[in-house]
N, C-alpha and C positions, 0 to 999 in steps of 0.2 A: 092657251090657258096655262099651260105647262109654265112658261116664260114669268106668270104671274104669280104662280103659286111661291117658285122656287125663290121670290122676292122678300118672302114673309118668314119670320124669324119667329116661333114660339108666339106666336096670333098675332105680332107687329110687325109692319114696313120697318125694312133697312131704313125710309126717314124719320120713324118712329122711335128707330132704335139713336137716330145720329143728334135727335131732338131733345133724348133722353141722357145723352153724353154716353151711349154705353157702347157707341163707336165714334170716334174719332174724323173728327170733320174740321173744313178750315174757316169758320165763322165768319158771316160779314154782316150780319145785323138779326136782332131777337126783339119781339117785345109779347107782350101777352097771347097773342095769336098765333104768329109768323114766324120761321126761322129761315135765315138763308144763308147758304153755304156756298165754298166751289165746288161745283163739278168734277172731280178725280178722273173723268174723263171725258175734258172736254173738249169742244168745236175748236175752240180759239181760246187763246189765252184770254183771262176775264170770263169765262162762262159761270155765269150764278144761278142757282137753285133757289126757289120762290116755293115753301112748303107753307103749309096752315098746319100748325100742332096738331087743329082736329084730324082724328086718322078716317078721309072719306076719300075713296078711289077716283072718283070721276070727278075732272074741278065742276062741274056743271050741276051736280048733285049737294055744292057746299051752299050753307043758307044764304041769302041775297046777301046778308050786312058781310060778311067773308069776301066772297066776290067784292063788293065795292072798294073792300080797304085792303084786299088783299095788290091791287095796281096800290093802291096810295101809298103801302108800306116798299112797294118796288120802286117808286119812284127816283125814289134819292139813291138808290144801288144801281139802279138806271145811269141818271147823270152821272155818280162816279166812277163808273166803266166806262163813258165818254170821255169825259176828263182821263182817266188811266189810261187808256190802250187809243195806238191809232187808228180811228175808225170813224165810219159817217155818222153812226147812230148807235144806238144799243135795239136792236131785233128783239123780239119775245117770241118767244112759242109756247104750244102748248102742243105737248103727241101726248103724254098719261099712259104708255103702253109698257114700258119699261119699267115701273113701278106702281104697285095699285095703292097710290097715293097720291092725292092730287098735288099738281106741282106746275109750276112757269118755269120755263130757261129762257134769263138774260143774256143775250150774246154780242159780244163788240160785232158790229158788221161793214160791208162794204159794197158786201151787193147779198139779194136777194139768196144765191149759192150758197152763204157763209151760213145759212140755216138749215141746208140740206143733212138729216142724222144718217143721210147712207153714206157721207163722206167719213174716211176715217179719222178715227177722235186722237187726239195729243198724247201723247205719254211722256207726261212731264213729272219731272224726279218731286221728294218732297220738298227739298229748298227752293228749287221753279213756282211749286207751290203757294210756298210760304211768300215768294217773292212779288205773285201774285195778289193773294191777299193783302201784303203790306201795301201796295200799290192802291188796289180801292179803298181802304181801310186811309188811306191819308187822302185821298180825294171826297169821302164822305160827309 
């Protein structure tokens, strides 16, 4: 619980806070619902975040129409992570444990392993970054 708590900034998720622009994230798509960002620390290069604005911890707790559109709004960040990065597919997951926020990670993959969170995650500089984003952002 501890892990959970220390996530929560002044009663909002760190997604709350990145949805709010009051931190600094590397955008790859928004609309009335959804924001999705990269991962600052991710699996593999391409890993994208799948948030709902609404601030509800468990995805499974979000009202049915969220869940429906919430893959529908992933889809096209989906494909253009295939198209960007070499890989077989784009993997999704969902752990929720890392932030009590509900949320999907998009991940380029190659095999089933490329999903494992016990591996260690990338430390890629800001221009890595940024070079990432441009990359799905011109495949979208």
């Amino acid at each position: 619980m501890q892990l959970l708590k220390s996530k929560i900034f002044g009663g909002m998720t760190i997604f709350s806070k990145i949805i709010a622009g009051e931190i600094p994230s590397y955008k790859i798509a928004e609309d009335e619902r959804f924001f999705a960002f990269l991962d600052i620390f991710p699996l593999k290069e391409g890993h994208v975040l799948v948030v709902p604005k609404k601030e509800v911890d468990n995805l499974f707790d979000l009202p049915q129409e969220y869940l429906q559109e919430m893959l529908v709004f992933a889809r096209p960040i989906a494909k253009a992570i295939e198209k960007a990065f070499d890989c077989n597919r784009c993997g999704i997951s969902v752990i929720g444990l890392e932030v009590p926020h509900a949320h999907i990670h998009l991940v380029p993959i190659n095999s089933a392993d490329d999903l494992n969170f016990t591996n260690p995650k990338l430390k890629l500089s800001q221009e890595e970054l940024k070079q990432v984003q441009e990359k799905i952002l011109a495949n979208l």
